[in-house]
Backbone as a chain_set.jsonl record, in Angstrom:
{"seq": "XXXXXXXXXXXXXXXXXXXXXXXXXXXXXXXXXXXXXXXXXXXXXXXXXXXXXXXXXXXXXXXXXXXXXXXXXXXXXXXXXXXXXXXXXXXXXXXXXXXXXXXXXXXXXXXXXXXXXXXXXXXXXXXXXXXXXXXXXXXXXXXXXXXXXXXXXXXX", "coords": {"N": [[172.154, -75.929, 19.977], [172.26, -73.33, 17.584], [174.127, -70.04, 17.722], [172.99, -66.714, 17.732], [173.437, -64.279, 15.533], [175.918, -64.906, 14.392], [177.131, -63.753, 11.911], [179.56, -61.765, 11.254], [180.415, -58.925, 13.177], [177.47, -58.254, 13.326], [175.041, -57.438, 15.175], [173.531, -59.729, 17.578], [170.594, -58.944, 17.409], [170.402, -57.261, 15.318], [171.238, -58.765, 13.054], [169.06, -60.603, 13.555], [166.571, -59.268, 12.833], [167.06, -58.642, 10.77], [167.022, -60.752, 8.948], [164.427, -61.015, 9.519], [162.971, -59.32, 7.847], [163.999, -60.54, 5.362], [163.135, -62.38, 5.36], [160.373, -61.912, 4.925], [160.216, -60.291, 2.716], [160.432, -61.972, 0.709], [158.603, -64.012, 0.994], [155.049, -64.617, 1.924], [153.944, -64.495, 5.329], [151.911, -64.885, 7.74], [151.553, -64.755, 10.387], [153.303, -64.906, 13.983], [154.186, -67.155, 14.771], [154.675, -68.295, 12.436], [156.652, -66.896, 11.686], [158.827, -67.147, 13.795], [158.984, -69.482, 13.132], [160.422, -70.065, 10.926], [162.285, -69.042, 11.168], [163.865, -70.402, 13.109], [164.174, -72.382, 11.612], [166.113, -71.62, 9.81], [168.393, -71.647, 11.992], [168.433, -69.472, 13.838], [167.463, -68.689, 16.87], [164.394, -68.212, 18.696], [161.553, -65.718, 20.774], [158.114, -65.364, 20.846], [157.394, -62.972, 21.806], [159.868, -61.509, 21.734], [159.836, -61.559, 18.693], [157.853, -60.027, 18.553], [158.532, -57.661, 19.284], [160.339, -56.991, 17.479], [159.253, -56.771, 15.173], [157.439, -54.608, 15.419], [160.125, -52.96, 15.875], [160.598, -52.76, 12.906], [158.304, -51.703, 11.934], [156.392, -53.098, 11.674], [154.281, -53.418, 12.999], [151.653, -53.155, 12.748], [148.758, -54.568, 11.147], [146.553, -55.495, 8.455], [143.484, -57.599, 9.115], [143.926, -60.922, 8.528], [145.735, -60.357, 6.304], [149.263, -60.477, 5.365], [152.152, -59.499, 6.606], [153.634, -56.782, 5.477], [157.214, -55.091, 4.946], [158.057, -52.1, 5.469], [159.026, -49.177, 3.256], [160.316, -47.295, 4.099], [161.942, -49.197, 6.585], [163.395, -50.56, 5.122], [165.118, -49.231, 4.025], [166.566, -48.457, 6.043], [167.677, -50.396, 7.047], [169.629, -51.035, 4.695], [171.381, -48.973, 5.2], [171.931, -49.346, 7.678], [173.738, -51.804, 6.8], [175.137, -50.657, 5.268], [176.91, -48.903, 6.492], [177.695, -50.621, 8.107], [179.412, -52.215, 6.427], [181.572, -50.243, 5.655], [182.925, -49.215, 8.258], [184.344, -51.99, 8.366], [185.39, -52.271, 5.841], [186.643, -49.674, 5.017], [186.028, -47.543, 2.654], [187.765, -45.896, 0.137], [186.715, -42.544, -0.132], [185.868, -40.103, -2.634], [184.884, -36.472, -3.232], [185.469, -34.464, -4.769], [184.796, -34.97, -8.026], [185.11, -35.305, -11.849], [184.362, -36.115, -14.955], [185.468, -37.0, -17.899], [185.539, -37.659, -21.035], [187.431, -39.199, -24.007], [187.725, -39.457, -27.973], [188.868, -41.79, -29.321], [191.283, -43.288, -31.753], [189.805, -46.497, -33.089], [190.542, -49.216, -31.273], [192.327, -48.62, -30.115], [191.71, -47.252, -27.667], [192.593, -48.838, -25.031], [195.514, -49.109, -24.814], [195.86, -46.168, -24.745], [194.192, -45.898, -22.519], [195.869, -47.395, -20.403], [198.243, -46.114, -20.596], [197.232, -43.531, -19.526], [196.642, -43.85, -17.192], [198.955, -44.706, -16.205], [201.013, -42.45, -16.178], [199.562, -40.567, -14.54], [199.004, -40.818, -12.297], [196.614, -41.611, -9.248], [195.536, -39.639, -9.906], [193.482, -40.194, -12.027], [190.777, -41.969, -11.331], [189.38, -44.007, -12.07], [189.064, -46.043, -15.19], [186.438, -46.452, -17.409], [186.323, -48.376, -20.502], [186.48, -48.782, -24.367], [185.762, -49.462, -27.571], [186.439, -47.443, -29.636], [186.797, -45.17, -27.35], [187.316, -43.214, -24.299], [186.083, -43.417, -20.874], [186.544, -41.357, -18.672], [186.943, -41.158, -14.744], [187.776, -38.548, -12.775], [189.552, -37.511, -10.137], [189.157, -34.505, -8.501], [190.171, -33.233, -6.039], [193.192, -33.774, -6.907], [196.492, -32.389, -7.577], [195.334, -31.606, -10.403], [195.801, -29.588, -13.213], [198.251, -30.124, -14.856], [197.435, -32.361, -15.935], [195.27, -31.873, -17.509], [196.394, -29.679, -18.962], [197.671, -31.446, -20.666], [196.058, -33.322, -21.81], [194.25, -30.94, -23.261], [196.709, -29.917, -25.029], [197.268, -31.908, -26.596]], "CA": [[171.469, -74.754, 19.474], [173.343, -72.237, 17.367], [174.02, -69.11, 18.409], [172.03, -65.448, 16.811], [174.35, -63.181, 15.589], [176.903, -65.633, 14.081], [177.883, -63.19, 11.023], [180.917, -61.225, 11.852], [180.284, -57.504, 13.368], [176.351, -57.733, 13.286], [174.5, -57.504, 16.711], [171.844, -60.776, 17.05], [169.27, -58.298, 16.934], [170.228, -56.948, 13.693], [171.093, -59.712, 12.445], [167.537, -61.547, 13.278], [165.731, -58.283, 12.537], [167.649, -58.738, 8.757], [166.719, -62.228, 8.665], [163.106, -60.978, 9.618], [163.156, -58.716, 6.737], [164.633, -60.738, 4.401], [162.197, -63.575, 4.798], [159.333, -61.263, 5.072], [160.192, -60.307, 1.754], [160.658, -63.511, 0.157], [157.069, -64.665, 1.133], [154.183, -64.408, 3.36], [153.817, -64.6, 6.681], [150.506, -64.217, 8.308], [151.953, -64.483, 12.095], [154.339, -64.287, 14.777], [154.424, -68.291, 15.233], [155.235, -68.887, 10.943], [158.4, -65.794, 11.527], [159.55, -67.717, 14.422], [159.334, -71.455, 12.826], [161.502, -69.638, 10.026], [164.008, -68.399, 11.544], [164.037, -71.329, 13.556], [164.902, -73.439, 10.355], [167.843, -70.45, 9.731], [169.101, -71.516, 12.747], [167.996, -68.598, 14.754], [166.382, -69.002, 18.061], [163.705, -66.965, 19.235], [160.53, -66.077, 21.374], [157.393, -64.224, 20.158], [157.885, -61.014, 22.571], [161.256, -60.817, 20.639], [159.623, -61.437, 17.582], [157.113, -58.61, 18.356], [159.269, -56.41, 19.713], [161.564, -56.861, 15.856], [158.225, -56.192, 14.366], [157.66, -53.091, 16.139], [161.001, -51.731, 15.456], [160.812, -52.7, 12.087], [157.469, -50.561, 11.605], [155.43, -54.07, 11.319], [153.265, -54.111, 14.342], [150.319, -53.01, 12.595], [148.636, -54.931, 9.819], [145.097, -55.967, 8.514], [143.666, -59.072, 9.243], [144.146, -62.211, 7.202], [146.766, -60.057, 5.168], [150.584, -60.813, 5.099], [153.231, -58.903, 7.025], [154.969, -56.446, 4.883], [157.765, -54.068, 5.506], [158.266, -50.756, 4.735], [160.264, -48.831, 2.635], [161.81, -46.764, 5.475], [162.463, -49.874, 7.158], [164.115, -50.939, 4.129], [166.342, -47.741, 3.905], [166.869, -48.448, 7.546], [168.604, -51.826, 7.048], [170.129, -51.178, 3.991], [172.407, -48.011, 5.619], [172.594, -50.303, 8.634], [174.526, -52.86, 6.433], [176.936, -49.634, 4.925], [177.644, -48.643, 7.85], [178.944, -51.988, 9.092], [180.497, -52.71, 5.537], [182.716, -49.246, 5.816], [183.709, -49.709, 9.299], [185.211, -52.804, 8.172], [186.699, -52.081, 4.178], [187.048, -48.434, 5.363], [186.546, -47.736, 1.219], [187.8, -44.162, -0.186], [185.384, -41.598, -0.825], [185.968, -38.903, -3.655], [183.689, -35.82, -2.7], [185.088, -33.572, -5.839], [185.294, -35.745, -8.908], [184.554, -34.959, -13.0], [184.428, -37.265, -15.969], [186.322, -36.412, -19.315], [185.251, -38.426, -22.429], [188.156, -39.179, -25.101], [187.9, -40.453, -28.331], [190.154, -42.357, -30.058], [190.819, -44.76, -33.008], [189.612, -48.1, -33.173], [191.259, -50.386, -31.066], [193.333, -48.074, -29.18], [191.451, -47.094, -26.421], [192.934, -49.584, -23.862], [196.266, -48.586, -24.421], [195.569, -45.032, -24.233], [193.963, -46.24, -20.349], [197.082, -48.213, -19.822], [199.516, -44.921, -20.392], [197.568, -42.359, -18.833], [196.472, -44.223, -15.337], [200.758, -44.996, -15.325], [201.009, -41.815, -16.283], [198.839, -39.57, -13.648], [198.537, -41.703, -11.006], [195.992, -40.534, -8.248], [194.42, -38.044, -11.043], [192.252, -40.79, -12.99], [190.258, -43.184, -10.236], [188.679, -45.122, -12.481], [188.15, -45.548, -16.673], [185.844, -47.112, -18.477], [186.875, -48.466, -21.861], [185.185, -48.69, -25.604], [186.442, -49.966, -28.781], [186.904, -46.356, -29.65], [186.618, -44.146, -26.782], [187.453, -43.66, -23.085], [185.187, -42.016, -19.954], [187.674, -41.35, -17.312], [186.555, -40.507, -13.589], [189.03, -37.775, -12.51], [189.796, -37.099, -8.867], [189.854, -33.097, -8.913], [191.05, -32.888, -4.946], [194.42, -33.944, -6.748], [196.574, -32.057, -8.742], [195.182, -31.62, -12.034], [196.584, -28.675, -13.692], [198.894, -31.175, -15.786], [196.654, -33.48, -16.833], [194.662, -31.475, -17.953], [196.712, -29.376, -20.057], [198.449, -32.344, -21.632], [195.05, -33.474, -23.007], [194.383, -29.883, -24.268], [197.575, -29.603, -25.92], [197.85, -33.151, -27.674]], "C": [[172.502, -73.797, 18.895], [172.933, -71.02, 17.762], [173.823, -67.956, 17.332], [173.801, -64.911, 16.971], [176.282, -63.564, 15.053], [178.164, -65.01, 12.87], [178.858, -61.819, 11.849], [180.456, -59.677, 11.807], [178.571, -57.332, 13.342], [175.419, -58.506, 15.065], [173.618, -59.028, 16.726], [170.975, -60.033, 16.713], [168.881, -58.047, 15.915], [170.557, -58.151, 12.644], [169.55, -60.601, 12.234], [166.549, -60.52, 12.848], [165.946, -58.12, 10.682], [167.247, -59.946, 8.383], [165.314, -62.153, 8.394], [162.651, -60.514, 8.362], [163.231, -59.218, 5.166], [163.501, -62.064, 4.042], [160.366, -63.183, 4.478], [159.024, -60.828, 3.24], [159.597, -61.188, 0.348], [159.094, -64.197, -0.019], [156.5, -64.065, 1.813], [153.923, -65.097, 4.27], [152.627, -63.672, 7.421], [150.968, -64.151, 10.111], [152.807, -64.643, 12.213], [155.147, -65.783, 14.721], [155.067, -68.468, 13.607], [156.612, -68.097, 11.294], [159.08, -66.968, 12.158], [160.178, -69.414, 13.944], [160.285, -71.2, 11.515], [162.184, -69.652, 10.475], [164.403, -69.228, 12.223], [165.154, -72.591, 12.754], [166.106, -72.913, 9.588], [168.456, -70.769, 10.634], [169.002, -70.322, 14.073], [166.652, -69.013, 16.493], [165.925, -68.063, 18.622], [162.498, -66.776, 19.797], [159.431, -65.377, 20.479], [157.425, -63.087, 21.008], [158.536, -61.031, 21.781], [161.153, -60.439, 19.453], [158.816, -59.837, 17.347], [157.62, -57.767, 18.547], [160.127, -55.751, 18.131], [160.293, -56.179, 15.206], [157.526, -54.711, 14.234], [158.447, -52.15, 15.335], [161.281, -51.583, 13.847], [159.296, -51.964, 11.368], [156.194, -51.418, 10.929], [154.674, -54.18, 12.398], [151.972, -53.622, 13.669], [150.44, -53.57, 11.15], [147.211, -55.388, 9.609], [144.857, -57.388, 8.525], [143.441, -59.818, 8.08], [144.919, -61.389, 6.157], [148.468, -60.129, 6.237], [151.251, -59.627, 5.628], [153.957, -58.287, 5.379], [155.669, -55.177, 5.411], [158.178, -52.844, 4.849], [159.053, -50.408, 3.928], [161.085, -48.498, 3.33], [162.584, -47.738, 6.447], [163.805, -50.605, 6.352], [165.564, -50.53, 3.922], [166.905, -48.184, 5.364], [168.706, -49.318, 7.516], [169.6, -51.52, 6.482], [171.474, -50.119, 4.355], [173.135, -48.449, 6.73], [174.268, -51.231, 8.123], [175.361, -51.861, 5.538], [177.706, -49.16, 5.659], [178.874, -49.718, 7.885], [180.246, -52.458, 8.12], [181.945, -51.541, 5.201], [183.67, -49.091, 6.675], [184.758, -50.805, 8.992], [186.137, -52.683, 6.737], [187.344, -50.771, 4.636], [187.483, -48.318, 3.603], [186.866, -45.63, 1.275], [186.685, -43.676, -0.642], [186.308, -40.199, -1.554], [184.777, -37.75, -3.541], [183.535, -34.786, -4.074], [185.931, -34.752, -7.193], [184.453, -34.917, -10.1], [184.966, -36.333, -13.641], [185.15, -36.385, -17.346], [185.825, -37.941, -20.128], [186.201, -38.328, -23.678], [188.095, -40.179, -26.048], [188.798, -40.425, -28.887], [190.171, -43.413, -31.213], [190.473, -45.744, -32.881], [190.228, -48.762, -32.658], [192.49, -50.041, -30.016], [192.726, -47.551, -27.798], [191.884, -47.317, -25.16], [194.221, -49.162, -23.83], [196.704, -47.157, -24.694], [195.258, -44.692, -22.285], [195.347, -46.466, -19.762], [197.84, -46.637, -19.293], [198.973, -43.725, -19.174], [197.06, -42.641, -17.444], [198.009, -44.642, -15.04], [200.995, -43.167, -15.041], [200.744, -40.434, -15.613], [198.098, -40.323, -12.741], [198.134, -40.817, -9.628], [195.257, -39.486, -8.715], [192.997, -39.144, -11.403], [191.919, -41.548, -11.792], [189.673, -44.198, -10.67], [188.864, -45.028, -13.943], [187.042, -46.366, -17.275], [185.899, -47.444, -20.201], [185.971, -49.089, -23.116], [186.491, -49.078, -26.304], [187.136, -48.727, -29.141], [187.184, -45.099, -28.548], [187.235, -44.429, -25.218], [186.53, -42.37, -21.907], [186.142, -42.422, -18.757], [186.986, -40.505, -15.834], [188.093, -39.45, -13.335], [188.863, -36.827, -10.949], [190.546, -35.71, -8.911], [190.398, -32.762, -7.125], [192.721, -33.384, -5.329], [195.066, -32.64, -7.703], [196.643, -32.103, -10.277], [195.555, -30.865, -13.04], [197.34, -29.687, -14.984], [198.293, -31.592, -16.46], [195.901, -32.804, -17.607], [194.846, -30.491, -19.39], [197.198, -30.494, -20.927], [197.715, -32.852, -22.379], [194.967, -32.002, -23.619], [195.701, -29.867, -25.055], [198.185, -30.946, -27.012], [196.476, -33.441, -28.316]], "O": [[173.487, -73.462, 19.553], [171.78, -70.751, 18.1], [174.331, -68.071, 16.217], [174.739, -65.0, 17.763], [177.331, -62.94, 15.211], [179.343, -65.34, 12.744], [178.614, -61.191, 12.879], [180.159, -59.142, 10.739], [178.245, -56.145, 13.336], [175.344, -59.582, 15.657], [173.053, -59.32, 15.672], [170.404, -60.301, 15.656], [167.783, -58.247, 15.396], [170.04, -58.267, 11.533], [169.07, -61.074, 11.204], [165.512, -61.031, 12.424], [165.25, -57.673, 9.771], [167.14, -60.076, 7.164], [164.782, -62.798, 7.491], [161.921, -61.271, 7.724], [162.794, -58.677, 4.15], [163.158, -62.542, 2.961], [159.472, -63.885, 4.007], [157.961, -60.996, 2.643], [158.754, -61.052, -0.538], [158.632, -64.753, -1.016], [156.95, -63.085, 2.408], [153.66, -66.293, 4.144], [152.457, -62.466, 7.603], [150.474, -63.305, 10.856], [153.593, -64.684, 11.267], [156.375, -65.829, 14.649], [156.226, -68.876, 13.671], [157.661, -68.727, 11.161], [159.775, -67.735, 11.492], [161.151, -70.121, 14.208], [160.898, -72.177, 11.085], [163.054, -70.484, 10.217], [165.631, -69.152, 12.249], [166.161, -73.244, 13.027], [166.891, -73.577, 8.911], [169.561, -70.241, 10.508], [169.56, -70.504, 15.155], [165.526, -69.422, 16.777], [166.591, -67.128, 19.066], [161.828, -67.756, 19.47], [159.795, -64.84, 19.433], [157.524, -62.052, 20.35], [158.071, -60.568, 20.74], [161.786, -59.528, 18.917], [158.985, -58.937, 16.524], [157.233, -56.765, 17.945], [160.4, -54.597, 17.802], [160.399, -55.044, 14.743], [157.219, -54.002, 13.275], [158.139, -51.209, 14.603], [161.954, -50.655, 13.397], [159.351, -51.728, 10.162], [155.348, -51.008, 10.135], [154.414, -55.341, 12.716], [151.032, -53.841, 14.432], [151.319, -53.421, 10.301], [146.61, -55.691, 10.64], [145.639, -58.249, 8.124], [142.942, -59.503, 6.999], [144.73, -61.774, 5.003], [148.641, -59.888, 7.431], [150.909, -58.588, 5.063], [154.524, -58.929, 4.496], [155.095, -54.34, 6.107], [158.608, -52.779, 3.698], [159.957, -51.204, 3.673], [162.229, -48.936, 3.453], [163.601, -47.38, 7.041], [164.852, -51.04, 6.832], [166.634, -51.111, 3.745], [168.13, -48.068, 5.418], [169.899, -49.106, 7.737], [170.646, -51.533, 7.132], [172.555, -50.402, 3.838], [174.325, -48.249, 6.971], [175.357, -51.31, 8.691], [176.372, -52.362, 5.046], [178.923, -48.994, 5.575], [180.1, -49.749, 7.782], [181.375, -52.835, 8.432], [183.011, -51.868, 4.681], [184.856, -48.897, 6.411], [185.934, -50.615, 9.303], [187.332, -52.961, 6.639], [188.575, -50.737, 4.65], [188.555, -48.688, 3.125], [186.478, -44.671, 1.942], [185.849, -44.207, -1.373], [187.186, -39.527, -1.014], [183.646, -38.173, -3.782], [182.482, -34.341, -4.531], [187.09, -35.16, -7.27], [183.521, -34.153, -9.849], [185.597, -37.278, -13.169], [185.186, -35.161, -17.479], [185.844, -39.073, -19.644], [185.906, -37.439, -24.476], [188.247, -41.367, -25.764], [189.556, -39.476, -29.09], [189.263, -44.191, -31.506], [191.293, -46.195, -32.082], [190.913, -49.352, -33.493], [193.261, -50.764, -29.384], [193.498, -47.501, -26.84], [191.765, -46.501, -24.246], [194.452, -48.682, -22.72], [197.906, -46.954, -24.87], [195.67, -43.951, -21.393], [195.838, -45.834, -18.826], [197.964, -46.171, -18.161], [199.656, -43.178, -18.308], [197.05, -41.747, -16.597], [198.364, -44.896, -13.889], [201.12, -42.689, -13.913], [201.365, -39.407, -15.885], [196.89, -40.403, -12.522], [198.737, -39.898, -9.075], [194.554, -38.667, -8.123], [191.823, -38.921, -11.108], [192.909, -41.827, -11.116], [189.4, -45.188, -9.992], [188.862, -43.844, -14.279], [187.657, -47.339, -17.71], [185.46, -46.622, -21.006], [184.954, -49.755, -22.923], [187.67, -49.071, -25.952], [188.362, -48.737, -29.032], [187.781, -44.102, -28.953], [187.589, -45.557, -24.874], [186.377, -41.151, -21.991], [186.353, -43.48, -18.165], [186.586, -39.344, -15.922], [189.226, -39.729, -13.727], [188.233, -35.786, -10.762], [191.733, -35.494, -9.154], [191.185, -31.816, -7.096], [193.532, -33.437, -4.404], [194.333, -31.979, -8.439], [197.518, -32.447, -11.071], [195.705, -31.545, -14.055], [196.718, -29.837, -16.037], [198.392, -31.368, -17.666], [195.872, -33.312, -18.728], [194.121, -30.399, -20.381], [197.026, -30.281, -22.127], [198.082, -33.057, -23.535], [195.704, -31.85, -24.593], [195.342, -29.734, -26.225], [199.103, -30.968, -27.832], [196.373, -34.3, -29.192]]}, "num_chains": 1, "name": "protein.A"}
């Protein structure tokens, strides 16, 4: 029998409660016995209490008869912050709280090495660019110092 909860950092619960979700989606499911013979064939092993209990917390215990399990939006939102959570804990990604954009154009063909010079150039200012045949939209991380950069485009 394999064992619930096999993906790295996610509880069984949430894991089979994402599985529930995910297959719930996917198709219909008129009962407790079709979830379970799913998730069964995922590899998941499980009872129907457990199942009802997932159904519950996932805001599925009530539904009309002869219609199809579906799940909410808020349950949706639920999951989906669930699984940023877990994916931040583990990348631990940067967050930018004061950022702007600047739009420069430029001639034909030069754009890219315009990017090239000024992300060597002001490193830790630009966080990102996006590049065009003619043009460039630069994210610009204003918790750094910008002062510089900023005049050096105004003055060229």
């Amino acid at each position: 029998m394999k064992k619930e909860g096999t993906q790295k950092g996610i509880s069984p619960k949430k894991l089979r409660q994402k599985k529930i979700s995910e297959i719930i989606q996917s198709e219909d499911f008129y009962t407790h016995s079709s979830i379970i013979e799913e998730l069964n064939q995922q590899g998941i092993q499980s009872t129907q209490a457990t199942i009802s209990r997932d159904l519950r917390s996932l805001n599925l215990n009530e539904k009309e008869k002869n219609q199809p399990y579906k799940i909410s939006e808020e349950a949706i939102q639920e999951l989906h912050k669930y699984e940023l959570e877990s994916m931040m804990k583990e990348i631990s990604p940067t967050f930018y709280e004061k950022v702007s954009y600047c739009y420069l154009k430029t001639k034909e063909g030069k754009a890219s090495g315009y990017a090239f010079h000024l992300q060597k150039a002001f490193p830790g200012i630009i966080i990102d660019l996006t590049i065009g045949i003619d043009n460039l939209v630069m994210l610009i991380n204003l918790n750094a110092a910008t002062k510089d950069f900023f005049a050096f485009l105004e003055n060229n």
